[in-house]
C-alpha positions as CSV (number, residue, x, y, z in Angstrom):
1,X,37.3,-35.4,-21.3
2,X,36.9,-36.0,-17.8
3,X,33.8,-34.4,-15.6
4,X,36.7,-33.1,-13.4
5,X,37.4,-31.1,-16.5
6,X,34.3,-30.1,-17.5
7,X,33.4,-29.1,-14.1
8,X,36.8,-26.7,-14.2
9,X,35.7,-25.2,-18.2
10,X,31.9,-24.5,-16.5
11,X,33.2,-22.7,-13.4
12,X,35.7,-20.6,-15.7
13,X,33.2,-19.5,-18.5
14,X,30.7,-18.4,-15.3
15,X,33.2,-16.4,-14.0
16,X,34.5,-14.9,-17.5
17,X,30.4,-14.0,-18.0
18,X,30.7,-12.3,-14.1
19,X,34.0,-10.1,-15.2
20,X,32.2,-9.6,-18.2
21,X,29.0,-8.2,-16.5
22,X,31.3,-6.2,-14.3
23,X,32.7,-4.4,-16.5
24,X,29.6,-3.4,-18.4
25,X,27.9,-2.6,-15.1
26,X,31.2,-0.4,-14.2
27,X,31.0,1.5,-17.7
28,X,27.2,2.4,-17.4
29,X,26.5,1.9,-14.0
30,X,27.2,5.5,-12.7
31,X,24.5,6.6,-16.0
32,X,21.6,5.4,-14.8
33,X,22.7,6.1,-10.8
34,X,22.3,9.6,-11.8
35,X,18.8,9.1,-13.8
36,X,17.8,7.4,-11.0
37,X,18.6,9.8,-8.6
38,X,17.5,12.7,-10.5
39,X,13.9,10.4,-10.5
40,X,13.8,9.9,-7.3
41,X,14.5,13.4,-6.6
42,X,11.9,14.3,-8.6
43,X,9.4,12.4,-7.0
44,X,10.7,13.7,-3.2
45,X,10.6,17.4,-4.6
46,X,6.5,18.1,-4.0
47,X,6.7,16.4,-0.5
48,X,9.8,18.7,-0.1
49,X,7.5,21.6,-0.9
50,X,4.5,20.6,1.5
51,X,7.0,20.6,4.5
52,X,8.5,24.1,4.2
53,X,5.3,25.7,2.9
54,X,4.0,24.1,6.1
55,X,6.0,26.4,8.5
56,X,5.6,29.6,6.5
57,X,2.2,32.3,6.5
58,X,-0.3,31.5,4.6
59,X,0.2,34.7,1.9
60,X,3.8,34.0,1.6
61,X,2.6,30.4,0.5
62,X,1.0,31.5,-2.5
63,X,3.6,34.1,-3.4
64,X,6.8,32.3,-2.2
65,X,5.6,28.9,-2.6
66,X,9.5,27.2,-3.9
67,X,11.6,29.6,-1.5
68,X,12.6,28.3,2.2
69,X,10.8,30.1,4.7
70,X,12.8,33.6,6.5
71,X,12.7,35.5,9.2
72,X,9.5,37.2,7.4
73,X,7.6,34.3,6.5
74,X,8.3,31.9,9.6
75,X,5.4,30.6,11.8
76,X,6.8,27.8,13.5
77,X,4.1,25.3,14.8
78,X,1.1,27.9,14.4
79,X,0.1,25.8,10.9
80,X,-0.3,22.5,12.7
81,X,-1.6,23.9,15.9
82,X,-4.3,25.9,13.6
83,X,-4.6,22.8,11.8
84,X,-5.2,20.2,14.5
85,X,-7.9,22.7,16.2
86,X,-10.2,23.4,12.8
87,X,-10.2,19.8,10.8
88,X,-10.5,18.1,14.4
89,X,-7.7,16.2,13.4
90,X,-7.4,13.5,16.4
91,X,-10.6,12.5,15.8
92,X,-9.9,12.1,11.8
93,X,-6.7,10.3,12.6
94,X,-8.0,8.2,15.3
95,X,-11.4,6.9,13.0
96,X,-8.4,6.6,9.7
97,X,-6.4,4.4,12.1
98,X,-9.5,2.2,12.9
99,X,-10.6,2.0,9.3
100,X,-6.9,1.2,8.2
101,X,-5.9,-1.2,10.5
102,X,-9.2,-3.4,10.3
103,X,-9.5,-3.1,6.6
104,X,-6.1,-4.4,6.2
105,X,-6.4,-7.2,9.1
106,X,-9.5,-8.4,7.2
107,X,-8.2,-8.1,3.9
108,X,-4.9,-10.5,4.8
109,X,-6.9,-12.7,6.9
110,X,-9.7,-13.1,4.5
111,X,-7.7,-12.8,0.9
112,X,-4.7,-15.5,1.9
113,X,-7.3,-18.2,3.2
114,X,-9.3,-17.5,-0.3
115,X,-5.9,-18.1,-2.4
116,X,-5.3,-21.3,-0.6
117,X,-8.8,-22.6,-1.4
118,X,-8.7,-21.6,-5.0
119,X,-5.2,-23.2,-5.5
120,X,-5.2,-26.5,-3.6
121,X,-9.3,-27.1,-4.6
122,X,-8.1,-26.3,-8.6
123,X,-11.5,-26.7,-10.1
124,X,-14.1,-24.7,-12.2
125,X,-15.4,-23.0,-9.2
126,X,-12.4,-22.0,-7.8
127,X,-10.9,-21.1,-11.7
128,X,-14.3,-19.2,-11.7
129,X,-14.0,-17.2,-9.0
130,X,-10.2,-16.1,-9.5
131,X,-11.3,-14.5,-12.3
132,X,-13.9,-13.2,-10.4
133,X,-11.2,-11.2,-8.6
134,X,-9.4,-10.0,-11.8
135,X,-12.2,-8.5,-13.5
136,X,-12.6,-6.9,-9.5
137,X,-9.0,-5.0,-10.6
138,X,-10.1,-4.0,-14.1
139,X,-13.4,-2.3,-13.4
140,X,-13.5,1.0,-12.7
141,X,-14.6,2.6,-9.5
142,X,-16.7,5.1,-10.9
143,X,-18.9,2.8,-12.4
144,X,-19.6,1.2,-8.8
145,X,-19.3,4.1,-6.7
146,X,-23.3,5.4,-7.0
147,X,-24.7,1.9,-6.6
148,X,-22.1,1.8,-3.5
149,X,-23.0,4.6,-1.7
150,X,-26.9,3.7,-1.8
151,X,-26.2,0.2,-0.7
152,X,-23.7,1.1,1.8
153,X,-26.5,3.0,3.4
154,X,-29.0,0.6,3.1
155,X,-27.1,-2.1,4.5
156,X,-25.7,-0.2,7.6
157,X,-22.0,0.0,6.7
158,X,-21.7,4.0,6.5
159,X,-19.5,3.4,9.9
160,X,-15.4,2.8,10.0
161,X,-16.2,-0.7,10.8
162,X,-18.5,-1.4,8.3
163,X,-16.2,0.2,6.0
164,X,-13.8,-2.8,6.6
165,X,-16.3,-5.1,4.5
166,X,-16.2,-2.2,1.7
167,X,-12.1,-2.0,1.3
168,X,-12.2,-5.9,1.9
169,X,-14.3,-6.2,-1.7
170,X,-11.9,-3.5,-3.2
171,X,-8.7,-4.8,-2.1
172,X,-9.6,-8.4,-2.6
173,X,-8.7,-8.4,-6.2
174,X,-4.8,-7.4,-6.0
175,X,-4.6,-9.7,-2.5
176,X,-5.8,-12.7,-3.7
177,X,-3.9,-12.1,-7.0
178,X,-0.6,-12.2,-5.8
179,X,-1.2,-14.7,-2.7
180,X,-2.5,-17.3,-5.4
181,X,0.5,-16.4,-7.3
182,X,2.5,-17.3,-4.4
183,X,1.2,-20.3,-3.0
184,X,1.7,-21.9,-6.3
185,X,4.9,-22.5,-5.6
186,X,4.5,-23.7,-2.1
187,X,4.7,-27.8,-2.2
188,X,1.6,-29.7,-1.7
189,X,3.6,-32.4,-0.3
190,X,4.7,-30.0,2.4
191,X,0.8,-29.7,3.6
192,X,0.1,-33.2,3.2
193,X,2.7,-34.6,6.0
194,X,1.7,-31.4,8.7
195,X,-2.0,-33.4,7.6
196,X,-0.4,-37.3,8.0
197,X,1.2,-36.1,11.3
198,X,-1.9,-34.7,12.9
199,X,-2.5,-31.0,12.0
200,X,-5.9,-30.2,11.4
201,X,-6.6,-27.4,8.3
202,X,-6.4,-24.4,10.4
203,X,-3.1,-25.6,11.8
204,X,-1.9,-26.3,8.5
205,X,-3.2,-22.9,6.7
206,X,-1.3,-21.0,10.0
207,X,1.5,-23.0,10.9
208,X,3.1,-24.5,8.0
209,X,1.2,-21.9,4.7
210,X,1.2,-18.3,6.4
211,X,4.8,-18.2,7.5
212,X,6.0,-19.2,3.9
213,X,4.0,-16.4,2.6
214,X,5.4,-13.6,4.9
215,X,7.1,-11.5,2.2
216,X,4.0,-11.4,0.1
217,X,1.7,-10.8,2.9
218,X,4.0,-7.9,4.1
219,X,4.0,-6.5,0.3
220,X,0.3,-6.6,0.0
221,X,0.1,-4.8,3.7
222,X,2.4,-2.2,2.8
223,X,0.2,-1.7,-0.9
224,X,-3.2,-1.8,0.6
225,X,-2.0,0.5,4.0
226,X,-0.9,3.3,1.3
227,X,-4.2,3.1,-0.1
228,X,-6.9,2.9,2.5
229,X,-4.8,5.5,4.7
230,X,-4.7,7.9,1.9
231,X,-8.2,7.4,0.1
232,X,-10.8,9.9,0.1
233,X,-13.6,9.2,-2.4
234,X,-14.6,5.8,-0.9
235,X,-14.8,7.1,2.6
236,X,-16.4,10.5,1.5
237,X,-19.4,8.3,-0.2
238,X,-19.4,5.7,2.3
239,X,-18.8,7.2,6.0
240,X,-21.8,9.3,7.7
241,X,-20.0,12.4,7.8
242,X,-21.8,13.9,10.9
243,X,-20.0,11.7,12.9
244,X,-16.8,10.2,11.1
245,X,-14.2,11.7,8.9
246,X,-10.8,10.6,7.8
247,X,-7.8,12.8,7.8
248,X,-8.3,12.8,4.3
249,X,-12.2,14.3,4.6
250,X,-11.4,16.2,7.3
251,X,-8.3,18.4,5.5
252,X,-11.1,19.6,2.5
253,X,-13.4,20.7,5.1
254,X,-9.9,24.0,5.5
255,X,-11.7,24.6,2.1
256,X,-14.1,28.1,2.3
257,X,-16.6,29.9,0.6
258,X,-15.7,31.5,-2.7
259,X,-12.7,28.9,-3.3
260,X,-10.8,30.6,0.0
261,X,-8.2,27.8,1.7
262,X,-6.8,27.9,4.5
263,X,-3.4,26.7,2.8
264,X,-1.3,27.1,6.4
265,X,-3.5,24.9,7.9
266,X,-3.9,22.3,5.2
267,X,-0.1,22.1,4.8
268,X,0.5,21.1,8.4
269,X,-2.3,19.0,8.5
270,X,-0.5,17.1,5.0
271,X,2.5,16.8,7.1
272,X,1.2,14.8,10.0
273,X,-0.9,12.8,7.6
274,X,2.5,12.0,5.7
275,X,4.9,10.7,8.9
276,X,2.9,7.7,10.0
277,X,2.6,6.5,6.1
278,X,6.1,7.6,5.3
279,X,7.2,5.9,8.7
280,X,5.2,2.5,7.7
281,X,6.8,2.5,4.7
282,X,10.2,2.4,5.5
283,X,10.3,0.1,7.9
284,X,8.4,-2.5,5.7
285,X,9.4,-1.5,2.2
286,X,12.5,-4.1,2.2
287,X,9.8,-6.9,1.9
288,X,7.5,-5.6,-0.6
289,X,10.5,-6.2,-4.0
290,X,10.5,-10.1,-2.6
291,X,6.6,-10.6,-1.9
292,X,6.2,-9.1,-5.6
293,X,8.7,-10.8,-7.2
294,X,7.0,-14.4,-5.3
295,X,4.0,-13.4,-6.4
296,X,5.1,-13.4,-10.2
297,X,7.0,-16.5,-10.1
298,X,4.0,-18.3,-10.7
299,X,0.6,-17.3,-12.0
């Protein structure tokens, strides 16, 4: 039999297996389209909530929490207004934007130079301290978080700034995890002639490694943003809350005496918390399936 032929028997049998894969996609396809969208409804559904509640009175919260808000229960912008003025929130969202942005700067800076050394050194130290890093994702933060806050304040970091050094030891572990996992299967050989033709280490980590890793150091962004932005406990025993709160500090503080809430208030404060997250996320979240899915090739 002749390769021509063979060649023409492959090409039919892969596109016999496509029909195939078609037509089973076709006959269950629209089932799990509608448990997927049911999920994802599901998931939508609380932040649904937040948003009307956040236009409505503050009793008509409690006792009309699922309805849409009507001509009785309508306040307009008085929740966030009210909400901006008590919780200080430019202030909260200004010091969150400082402590998110630098964390996560220092974090990809730090984390994908780190992977490099540990995969292109490949010895017992390097093997040592990549598992270093995973046991740094299996522990626990409560059994850290006393001896934390005691040596955060001992060492000066109870600041937004020194706060980057904190979320860089916390975030390190899932960074370095999938960068390693992603270099891997970047080719040594690719590094060696940028070397042969002149580039110094820097040059090669930057010029020829970093743009290869782009869809992975987009996913790890996105993953780490979502966290720091939103976190609460680390900051709350960290920070030196005289002077700085997050937006995530400063919305508890709507809490009273005697368990009273200011739920108005803290439902337009979740809003605006919500949109620059939500916003991040959408415009990045096309690159976070391929940086994960990099990041797993090889491990």
């Amino acid at each position: 039999m002749s390769s021509a032929t063979v060649n023409a028997n492959t090409s039919a049998d892969k596109k016999n297996r496509k029909h195939v894969q078609k037509n089973e996609y076709m006959k269950h396809g629209w089932l799990w389209t509608i448990i997927f969208t049911l999920v994802s409804l599901a998931w939508v559904y609380p932040i649904f909530l937040v948003v009307i509640n956040s236009f409505k009175q503050k009793v008509y919260i409690s006792s009309e929490t699922f309805s849409l808000p009507n001509s009785t229960s309508w306040v307009g912008l008085d929740n966030y207004t009210s909400g901006i003025e008590k919780t200080d929130f430019l202030a909260s969202f200004g010091w969150t934007l400082v402590t998110t942005i630098g964390s996560l700067i220092l974090i990809l800076l730090c984390c994908s130079m780190c992977a490099w050394w540990i995969v292109r050194v490949d010895n017992w130290v390097a093997k040592g301290l990549y598992l270093l890093f995973l046991f740094n994702m299996i522990v626990p933060f409560q059994m850290v978080m006393y001896p934390l806050s005691k040596l955060s304040d001992m060492l000066g970091l109870n600041t937004p700034w020194g706060l980057w050094i904190v979320y860089l030891g916390f975030g390190a572990g899932l960074a370095v995890f999938m960068f390693t996992g992603v270099i891997k299967g970047i080719p040594g050989e690719i590094e060696e002639a940028a070397m042969i033709d002149g580039a110094s280490v820097p040059a090669t980590f930057f010029r020829i490694v970093v743009p290869m890793m782009k869809p992975s150091i987009v996913s790890v962004a996105i993953l780490e943003t979502m966290w720091i932005w939103n976190d609460y406990l680390l900051p709350y025993l960290t920070l030196d809350l005289r002077k700085y709160k997050t937006i995530s500090i400063a919305v508890q503080y709507l809490k009273g005496g005697y368990g009273a809430v200011d739920m108005g208030a803290m439902m337009g404060c979740l809003v605006l918390a919500i949109i620059p997250i939500v916003v991040f996320y959408l415009f990045c979240q096309k690159f976070i399936i391929a940086g994960v899915t990099a990041g797993a090739v090889k491990g």
